[in-house]
C-alpha positions as CSV (number, residue, x, y, z in Angstrom):
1,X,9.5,57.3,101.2
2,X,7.1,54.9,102.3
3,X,6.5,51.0,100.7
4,X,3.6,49.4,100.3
5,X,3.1,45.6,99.8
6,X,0.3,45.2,97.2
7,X,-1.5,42.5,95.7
8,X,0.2,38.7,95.4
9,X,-1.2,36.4,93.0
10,X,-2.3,32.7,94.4
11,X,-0.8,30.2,91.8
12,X,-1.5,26.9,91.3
13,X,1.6,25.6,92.6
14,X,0.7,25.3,96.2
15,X,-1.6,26.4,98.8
16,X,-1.1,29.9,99.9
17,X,1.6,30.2,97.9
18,X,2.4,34.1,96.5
19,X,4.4,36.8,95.4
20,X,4.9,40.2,96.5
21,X,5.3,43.8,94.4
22,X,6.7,46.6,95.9
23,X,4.7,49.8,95.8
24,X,6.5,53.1,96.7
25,X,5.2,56.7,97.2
26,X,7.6,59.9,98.7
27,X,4.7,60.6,100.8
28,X,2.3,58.1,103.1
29,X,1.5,59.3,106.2
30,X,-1.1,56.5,106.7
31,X,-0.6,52.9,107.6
32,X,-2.9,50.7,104.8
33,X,-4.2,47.7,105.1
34,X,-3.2,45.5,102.1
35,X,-5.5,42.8,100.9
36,X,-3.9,40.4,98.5
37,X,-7.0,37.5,96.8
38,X,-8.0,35.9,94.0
39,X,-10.8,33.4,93.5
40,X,-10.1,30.7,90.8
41,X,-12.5,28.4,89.7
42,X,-9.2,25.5,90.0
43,X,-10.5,22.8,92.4
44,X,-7.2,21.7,93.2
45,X,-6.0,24.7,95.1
46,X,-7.1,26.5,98.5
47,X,-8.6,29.7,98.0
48,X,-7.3,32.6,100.1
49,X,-7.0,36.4,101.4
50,X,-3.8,37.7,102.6
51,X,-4.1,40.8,105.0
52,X,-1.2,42.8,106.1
53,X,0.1,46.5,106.9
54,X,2.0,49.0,105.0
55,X,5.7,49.4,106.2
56,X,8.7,52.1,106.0
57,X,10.5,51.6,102.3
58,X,13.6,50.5,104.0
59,X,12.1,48.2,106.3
60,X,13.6,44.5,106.2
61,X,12.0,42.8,108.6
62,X,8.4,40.4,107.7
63,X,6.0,41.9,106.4
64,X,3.5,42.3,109.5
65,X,0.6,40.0,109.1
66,X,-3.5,41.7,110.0
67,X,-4.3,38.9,112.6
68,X,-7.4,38.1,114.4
69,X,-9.6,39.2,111.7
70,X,-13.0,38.2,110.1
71,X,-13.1,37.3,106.5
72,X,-16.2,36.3,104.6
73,X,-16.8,35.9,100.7
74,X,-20.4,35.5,99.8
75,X,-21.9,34.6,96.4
76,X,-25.5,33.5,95.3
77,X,-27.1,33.7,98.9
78,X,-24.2,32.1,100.5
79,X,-21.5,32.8,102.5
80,X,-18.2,31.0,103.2
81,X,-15.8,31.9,106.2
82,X,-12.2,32.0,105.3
83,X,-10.2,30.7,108.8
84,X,-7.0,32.2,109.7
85,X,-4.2,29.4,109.3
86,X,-2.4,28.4,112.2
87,X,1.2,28.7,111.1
88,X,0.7,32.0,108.5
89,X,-0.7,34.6,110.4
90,X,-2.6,36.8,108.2
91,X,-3.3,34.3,106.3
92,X,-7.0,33.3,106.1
93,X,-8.3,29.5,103.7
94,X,-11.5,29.1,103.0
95,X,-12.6,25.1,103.1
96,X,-10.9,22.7,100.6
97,X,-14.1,22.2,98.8
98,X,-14.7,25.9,98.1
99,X,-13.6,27.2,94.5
100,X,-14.9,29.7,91.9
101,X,-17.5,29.5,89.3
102,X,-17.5,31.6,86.0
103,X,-20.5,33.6,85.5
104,X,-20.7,34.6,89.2
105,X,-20.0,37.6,91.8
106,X,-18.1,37.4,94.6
107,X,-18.5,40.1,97.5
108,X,-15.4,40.2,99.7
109,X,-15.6,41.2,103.5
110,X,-13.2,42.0,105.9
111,X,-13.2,43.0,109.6
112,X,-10.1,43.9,111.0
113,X,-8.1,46.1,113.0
114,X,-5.4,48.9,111.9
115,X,-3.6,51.6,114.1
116,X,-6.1,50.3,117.3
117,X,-9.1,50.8,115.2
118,X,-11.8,48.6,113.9
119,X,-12.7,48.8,110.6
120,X,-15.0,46.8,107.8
121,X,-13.6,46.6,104.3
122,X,-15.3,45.3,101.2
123,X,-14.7,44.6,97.3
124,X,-16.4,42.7,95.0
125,X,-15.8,41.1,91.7
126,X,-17.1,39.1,89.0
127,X,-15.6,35.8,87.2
128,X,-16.0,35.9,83.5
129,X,-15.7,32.7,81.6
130,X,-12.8,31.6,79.9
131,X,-11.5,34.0,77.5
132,X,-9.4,31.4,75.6
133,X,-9.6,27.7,75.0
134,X,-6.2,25.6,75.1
135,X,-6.1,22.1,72.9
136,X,-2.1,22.4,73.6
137,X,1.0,24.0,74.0
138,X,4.6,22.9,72.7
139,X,8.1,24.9,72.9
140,X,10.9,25.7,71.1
141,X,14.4,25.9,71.8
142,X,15.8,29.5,70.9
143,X,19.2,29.6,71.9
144,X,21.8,30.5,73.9
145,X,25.1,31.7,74.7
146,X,26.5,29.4,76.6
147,X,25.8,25.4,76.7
148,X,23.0,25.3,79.6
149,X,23.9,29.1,80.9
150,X,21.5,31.8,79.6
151,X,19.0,30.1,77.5
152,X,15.6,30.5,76.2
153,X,12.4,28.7,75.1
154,X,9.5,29.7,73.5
155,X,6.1,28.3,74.6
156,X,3.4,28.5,71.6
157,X,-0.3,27.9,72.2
158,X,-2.7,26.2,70.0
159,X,-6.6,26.5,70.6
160,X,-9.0,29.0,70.2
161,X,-9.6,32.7,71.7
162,X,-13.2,33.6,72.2
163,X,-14.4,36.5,70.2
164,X,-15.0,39.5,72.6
165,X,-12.1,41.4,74.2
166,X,-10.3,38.9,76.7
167,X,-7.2,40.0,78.8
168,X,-4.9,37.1,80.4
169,X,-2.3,37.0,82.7
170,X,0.3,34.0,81.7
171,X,1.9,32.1,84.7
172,X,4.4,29.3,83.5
173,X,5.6,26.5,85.7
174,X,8.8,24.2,85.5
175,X,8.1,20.7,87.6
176,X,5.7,22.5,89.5
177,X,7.9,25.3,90.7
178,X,6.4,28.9,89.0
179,X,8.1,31.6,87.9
180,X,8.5,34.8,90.2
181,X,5.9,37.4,89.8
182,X,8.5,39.4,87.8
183,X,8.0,36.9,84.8
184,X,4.3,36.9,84.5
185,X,2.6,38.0,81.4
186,X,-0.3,40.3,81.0
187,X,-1.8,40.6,77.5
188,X,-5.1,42.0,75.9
189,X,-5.9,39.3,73.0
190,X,-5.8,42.2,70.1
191,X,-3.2,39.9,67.7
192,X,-5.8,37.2,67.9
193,X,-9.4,38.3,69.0
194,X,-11.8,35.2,68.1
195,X,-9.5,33.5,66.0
196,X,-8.2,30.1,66.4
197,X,-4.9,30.7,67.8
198,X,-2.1,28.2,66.5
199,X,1.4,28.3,67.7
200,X,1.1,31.9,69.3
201,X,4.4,32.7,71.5
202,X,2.2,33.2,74.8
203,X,5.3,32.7,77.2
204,X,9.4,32.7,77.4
205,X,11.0,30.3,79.9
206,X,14.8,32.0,80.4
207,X,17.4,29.7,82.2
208,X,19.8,32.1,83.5
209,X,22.9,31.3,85.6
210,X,22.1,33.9,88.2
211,X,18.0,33.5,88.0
212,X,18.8,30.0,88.9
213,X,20.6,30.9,91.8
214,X,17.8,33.6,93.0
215,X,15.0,31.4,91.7
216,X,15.9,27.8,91.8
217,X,15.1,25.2,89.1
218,X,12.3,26.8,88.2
219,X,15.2,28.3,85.9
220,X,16.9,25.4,85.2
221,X,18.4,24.0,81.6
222,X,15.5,22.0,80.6
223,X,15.9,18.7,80.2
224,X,14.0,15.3,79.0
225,X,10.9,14.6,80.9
226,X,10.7,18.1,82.7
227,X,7.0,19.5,82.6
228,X,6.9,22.7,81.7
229,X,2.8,24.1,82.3
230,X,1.0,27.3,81.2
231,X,-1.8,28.4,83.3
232,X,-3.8,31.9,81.7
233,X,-5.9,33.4,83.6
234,X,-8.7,35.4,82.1
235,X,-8.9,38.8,84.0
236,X,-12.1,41.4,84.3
237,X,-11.4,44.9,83.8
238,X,-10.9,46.0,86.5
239,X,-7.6,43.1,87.7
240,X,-6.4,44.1,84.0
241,X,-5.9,47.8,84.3
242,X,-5.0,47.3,88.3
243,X,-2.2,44.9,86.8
244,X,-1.5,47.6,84.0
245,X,-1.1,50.3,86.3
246,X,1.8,48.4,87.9
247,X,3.3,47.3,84.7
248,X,5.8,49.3,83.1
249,X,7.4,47.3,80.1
250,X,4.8,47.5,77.4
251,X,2.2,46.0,75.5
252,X,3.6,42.2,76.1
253,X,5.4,43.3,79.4
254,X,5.9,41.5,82.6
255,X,5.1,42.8,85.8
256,X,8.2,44.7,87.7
257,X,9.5,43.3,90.6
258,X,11.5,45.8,92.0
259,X,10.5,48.8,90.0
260,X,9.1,52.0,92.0
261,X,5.4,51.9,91.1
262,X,2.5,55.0,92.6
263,X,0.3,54.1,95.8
264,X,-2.6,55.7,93.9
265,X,-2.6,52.4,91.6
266,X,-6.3,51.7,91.3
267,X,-7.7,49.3,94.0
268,X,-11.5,48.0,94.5
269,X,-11.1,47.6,98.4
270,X,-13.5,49.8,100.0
271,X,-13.9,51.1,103.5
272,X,-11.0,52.8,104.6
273,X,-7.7,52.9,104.0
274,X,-6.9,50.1,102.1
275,X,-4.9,48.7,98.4
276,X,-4.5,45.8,97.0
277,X,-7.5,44.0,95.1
278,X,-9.8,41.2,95.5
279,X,-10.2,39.1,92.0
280,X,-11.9,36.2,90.5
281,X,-10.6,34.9,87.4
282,X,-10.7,31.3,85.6
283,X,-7.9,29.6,85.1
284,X,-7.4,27.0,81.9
285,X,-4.1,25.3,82.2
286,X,-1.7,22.8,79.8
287,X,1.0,21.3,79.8
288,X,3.8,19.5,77.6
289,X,6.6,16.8,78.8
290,X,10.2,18.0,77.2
291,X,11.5,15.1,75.0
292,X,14.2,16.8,73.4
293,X,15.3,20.4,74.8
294,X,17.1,21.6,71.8
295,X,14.6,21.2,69.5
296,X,14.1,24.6,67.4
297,X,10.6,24.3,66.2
298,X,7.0,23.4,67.4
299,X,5.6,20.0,66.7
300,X,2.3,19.9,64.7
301,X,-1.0,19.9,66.6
């Protein structure tokens, strides 16, 4: 069997910052380059591509970076250069001041080599505007087993969800530290399609004794003044039914970490042999300070 490293979603928490899914096949008898981007119209972080090459499934070494490439994203007549940082190979930043805007297309190219050859690679993808506006979001302790061991909150949203169909992809942060890849949410907005939206259970923050030991405080026991943030992300097409082909846990599922998923998931990287995708999605974001983390029930907003 062969593995392929697909796409690694850029969060909020940090520049360059991502997380990996396993992709497995019983036969590949090519070696793929992986492209791993998405464009956010958040100011605050440092867009970026990650390029690297398929390896063997029981490989355990790094993951080995495409270096030496050139990666361009134009938009409107323009064209910014994403530079290869100096301490992540295969990691290539576009400038600080560079960030999406709704309502435009981005075209993604890539020159790089694979297997000794040179190749051009392309995508291209549009950033819809928000799918959902967020006045708020509160949480609710739901219980527990054992007193700060394998425990639960709720997070609830109130705002308004604009009518059309909008698909999201939830990513929930403790102090700053996200949630592995494993825990993110995709949803289609069918249970509240242009409705105001008060109180909906968009997320689950799980404290676990051995999550926290995998995952660090990110799952710990919340306590008062923790920040606890919700960041959704409103996907095209396209990203959705790319992230649905990798999903396998239902309509409110999260995406699998370790589960075996087909190479022939869709992809919109073009010009050879490549997976992955290349996304633009906005991002709207809130936040809520934990005053008491046993409290049962929402607060009214």
């Amino acid at each position: 069997m062969k593995r392929l490293l697909l796409i690694a979603i850029s969060l909020l928490a940090a520049a360059g910052c991502s997380e990996v899914l396993d992709v497995s096949t019983d036969r590949m008898e090519k070696t793929y380059l992986v492209v791993e981007s998405i464009i956010t119209d958040v100011p605050s972080q440092r867009q970026s591509v990650r390029l690297s090459l398929s390896v063997p499934y029981f490989y355990d070494g790094e993951i080995p970076p495409v270096s030496g490439a050139e990666v361009s994203v134009s938009f409107d007549g323009s064209e910014v250069s994403f530079l290869e940082d100096d301490t992540h190979k295969g990691l290539y930043l576009a400038p600080e001041d560079f960030c999406g805007t709704p309502g435009t297309t981005y075209t993604l190219s890539v020159k790089a080599e694979v297997d000794g050859e040179s190749h051009t690679y392309g995508a291209e993808a549009f950033m819809r505007e928000p799918g959902v506006h967020i006045d708020a979001i509160d949480y609710a302790y739901a219980g527990g087993g054992t007193l700060q061991q394998d425990s639960l909150w709720t997070l609830g949203v109130w705002g308004e969800d604009f009518p059309g169909a909008n698909d999201y992809l939830v990513v929930t942060e403790v102090n700053g530290n996200h949630y592995p890849i494993d825990h993110y949410i995709i949803m289609p907005d069918k249970y509240f399609d242009g409705k105001s939206v008060e109180g909906f259970p968009m997320a689950v923050l799980y404290q676990v004794a051995e999550m926290r030991k995998q995952y660090g405080d990110v799952a710990k026991f919340l306590e008062t003044g923790d920040v606890v943030s919700l960041h959704a992300y409103t996907l095209d097409r396209p990203f959705y039914e790319f992230l649905r082909a990798l999903d396998t846990s239902g309509p409110f599922g999260t995406i699998p970490f370790v589960s075996s998923q087909p190479a022939t998931s869709p992809t919109n990287i073009t010009g050879g042999d490549a997976l992955g995708f290349f996304a633009a999605c906005p991002v709207i974001s809130a936040s809520v300070t934990i005053d008491d983390p046993f409290r049962t029930s929402y607060l009214e907003h």
